[in-house]
C-alpha positions in Angstrom: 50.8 40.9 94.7 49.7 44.1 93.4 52.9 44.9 92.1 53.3 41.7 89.9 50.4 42.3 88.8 51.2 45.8 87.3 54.2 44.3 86.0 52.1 41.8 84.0 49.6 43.9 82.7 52.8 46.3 81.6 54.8 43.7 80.1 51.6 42.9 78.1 49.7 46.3 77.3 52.5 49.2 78.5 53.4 49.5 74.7 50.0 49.8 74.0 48.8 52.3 76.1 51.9 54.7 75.6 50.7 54.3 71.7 47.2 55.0 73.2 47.8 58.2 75.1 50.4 59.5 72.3 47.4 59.6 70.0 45.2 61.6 72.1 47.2 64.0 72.9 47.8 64.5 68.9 43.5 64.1 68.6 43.5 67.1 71.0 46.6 69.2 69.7 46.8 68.4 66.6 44.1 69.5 63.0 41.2 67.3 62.7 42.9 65.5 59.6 44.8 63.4 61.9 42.1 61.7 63.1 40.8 60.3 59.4 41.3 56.4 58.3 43.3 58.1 56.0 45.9 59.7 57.9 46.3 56.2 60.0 46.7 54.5 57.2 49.7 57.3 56.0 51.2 56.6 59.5 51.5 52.8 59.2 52.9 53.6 55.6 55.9 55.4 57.0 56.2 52.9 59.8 56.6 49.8 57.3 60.4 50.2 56.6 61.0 50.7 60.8 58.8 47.5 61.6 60.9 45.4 58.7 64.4 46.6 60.6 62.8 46.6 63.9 62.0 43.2 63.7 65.7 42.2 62.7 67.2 44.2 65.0 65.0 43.1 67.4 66.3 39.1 67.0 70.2 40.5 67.6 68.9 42.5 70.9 66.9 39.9 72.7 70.8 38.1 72.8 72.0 41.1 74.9 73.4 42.7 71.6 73.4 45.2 68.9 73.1 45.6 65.4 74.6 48.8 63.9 74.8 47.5 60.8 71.3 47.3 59.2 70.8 50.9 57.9 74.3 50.6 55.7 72.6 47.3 54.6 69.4 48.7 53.2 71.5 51.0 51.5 73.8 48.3 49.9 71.5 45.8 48.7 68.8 48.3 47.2 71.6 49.3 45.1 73.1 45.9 44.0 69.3 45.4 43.3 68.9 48.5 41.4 72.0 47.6 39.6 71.1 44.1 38.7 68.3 45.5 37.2 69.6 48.4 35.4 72.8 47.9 34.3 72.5 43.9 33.5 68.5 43.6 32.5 68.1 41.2 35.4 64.8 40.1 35.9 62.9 41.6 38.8 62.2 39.1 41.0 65.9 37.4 40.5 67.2 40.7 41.0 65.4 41.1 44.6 66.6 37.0 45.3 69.9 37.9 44.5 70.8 41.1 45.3 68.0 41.8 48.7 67.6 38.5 50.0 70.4 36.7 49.4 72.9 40.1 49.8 71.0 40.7 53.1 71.1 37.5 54.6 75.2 37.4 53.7 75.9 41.1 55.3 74.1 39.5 58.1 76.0 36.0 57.7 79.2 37.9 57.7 78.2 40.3 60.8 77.6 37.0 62.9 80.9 35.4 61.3 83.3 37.9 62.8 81.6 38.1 66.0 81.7 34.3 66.5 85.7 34.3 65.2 86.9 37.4 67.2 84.6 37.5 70.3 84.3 41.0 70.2 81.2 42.8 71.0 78.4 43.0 68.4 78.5 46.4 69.0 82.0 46.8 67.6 82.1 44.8 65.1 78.8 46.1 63.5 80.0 49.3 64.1 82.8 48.7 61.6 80.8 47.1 59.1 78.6 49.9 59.3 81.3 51.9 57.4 82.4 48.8 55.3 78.8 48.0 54.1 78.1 52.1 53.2 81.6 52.2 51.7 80.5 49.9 49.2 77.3 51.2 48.5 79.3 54.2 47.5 81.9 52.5 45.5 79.6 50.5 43.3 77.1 53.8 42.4 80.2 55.9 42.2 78.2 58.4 44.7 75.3 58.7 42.7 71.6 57.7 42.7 70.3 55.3 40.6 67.5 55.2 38.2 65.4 53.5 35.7 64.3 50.2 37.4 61.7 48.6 35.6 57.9 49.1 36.3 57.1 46.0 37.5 59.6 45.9 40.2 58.5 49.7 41.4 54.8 48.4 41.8 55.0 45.2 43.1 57.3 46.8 45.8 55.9 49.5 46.2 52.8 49.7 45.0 49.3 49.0 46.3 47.8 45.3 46.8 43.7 46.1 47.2 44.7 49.3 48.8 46.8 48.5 50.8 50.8 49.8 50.4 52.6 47.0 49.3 55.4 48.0 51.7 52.7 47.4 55.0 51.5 43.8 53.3 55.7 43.0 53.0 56.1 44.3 56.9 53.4 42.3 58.5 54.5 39.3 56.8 58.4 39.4 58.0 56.7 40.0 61.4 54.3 36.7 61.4 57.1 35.2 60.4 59.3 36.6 63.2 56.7 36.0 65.5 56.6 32.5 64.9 59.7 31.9 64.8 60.4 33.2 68.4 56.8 32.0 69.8 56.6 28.3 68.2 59.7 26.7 67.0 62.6 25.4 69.7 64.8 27.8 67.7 63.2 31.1 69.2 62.4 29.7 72.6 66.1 29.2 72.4 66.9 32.7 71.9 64.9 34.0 75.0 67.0 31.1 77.1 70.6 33.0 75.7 69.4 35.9 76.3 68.5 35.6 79.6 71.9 33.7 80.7 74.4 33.0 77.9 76.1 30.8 79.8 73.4 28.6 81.1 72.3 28.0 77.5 75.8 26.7 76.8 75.8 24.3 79.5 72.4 22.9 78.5 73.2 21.6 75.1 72.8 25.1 73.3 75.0 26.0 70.4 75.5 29.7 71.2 77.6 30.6 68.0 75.3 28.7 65.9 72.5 30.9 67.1 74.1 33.6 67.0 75.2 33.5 63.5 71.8 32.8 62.7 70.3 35.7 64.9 72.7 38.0 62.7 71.6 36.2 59.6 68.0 37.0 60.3 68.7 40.6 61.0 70.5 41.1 57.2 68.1 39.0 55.3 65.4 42.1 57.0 67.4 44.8 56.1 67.5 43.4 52.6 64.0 43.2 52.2 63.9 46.9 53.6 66.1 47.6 50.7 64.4 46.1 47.9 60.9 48.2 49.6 63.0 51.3 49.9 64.0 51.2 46.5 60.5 50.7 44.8 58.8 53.3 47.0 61.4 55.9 46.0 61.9 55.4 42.1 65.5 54.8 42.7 68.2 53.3 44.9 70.1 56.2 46.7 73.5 55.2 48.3 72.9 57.7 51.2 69.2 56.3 51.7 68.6 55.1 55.6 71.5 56.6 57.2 70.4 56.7 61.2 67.8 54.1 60.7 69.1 51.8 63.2 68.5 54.4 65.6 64.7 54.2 65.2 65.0 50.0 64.9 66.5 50.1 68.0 64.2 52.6 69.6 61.0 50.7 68.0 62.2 47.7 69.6 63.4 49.1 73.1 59.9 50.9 73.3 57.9 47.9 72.3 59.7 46.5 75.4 62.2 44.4 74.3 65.2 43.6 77.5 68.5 45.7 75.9 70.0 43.4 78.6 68.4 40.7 76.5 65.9 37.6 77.1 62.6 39.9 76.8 60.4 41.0 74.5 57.7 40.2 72.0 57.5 40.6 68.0 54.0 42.5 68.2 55.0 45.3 70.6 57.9 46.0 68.5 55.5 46.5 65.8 53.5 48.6 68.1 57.1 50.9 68.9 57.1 51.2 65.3 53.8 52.9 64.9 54.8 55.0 67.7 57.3 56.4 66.1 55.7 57.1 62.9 52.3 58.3 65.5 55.3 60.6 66.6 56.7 61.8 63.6 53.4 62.4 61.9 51.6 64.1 64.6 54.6 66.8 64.8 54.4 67.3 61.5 50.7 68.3 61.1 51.3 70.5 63.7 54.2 72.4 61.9 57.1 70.9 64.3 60.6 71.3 62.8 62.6 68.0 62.4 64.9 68.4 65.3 61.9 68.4 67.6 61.2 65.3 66.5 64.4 63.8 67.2 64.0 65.2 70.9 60.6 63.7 71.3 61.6 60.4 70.2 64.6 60.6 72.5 62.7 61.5 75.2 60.1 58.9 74.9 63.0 56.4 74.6 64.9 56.9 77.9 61.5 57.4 79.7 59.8 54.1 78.6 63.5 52.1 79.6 63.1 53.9 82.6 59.3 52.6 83.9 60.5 49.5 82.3 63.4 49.2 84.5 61.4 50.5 87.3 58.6 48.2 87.0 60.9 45.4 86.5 63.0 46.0 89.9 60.0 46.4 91.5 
């Protein structure tokens, strides 16, 4: 009895305390800057693009798959957005429809497609249009960086709403939406049911490669939202902008819990595995880590929260 209830408490609150006791150890090692309003607010900043991918990758890994995919995908639609812009005088907000909702949604669209018409792993297939997606990203800028987007776009985007980065007020809205979507409509509680058994699903009544392709969908149309953000924060769309962000999407997810086996997991701790990277990555840095270091921290923390989840879980 005890041990259920550990598991229940963890299921609900283990995120949140390993986001708890990461911070005060920074509060302790760390200058006293990090503890200022300011500083949090820096951290959620450079969390917003990891909770927007987070929460798309976190649709295609509560199926029991992968989506390697998503980082190309920020890359190529900030550009086609860019471009629209630039090089056709596009107005902004057609420009973002077009090139980051719409393109993201159809890299996602085509990701579930060949998945569905092969049968191959997600993991394969996203693999390859990992390369495909960045390939094109690089054929279309011709390698280089591009500039000049119009003001508007670059403070709506990434400006400040009442003080608050545009790119947080963006990345809490795709997650209410997420979360809703998984927590109240027939669609999400779906999801949870393939995930769990894939082949129970099938037998009562769901479409699987309907769901699947939308899952996929879902997980585009949030990278392309991540582009259009990128893109306005920076000044410019960079064709080599977000390479190894799926990493960090998968660890935010994984860390905020979510099954990699699939049929577990909840929007909000996946925000919360967000912010621990960026508590992570910020923390390290005011206290003059090199890069790499970071990288082995996050790794760390990764293999030892699947661990105690998997531990707590058998138990």
């Amino acid at each position: 009895m005890k041990t259920n209830s550990f598991k229940n408490y963890w299921e609900k609150f283990g995120t949140l305390a390993i986001f708890v006791v990461m911070w005060c150890v920074f509060a302790v090692v760390a200058p006293a800057s990090f503890h200022t309003a300011g500083n949090f607010i820096q951290i959620v900043t450079q969390s917003a693009t990891i909770m927007l991918l987070a929460c798309g990758e976190f649709f295609a890994i509560l199926l029991g798959g992968i989506d390697l995919s998503i980082g190309s995908i920020v890359a190529f639609t900030g550009m086609v957005t860019a471009k629209l812009m630039v090089n056709f005088g596009m107005n902004p907000f057609l420009a973002v429809l077009l090139g980051a909702v719409l393109g993201g949604a159809l890299c996602g669209f085509i990701n579930g497609t060949l998945i569905n018409l092969t049968g191959v792993h997600p993991f394969i297939i996203t693999l390859g249009t990992q390369s495909i997606f960045r390939a094109l990203t690089l054929i279309i800028s011709n390698a280089q960086a591009t500039f000049g987007m119009p003001k508007i776009f670059t403070q709506i985007f990434g400006g400040l709403y009442h003080g608050v980065p545009m790119a947080v007020v963006i990345a809490l809205v795709v997650a209410v939406l997420c979360w809703f979507i998984t927590s109240k409509l027939t669609f999400g509680r779906n999801l949870y049911v393939m995930g769990g058994n894939r082949d129970a699903a099938w037998f009562s009544g769901i479409n699987v490669k309907q769901h699947l392709l939308a899952v996929h969908t879902i997980s585009g149309l949030c990278a392309g939202i991540c582009g259009a953000v990128m893109a306005a924060r920076l000044g410019a769309a960079e064709p080599n902008t977000s390479i190894g962000a799926e990493t960090e999407a998968i660890a935010s997810a994984i860390i905020g819990g979510t099954s990699f086996f699939g049929g577990k997991g909840k929007i909000p701790n996946v925000i919360v595995g967000a912010l621990i990277l960026g508590l992570i990555s910020n923390g390290l840095n005011m206290c003059s880590v090199p890069t790499f270091y970071q990288n082995l921290a996050t790794g760390l923390l990764l293999i030892a929260a699947v661990s105690l989840d998997h531990v707590v879980s058998r138990k």
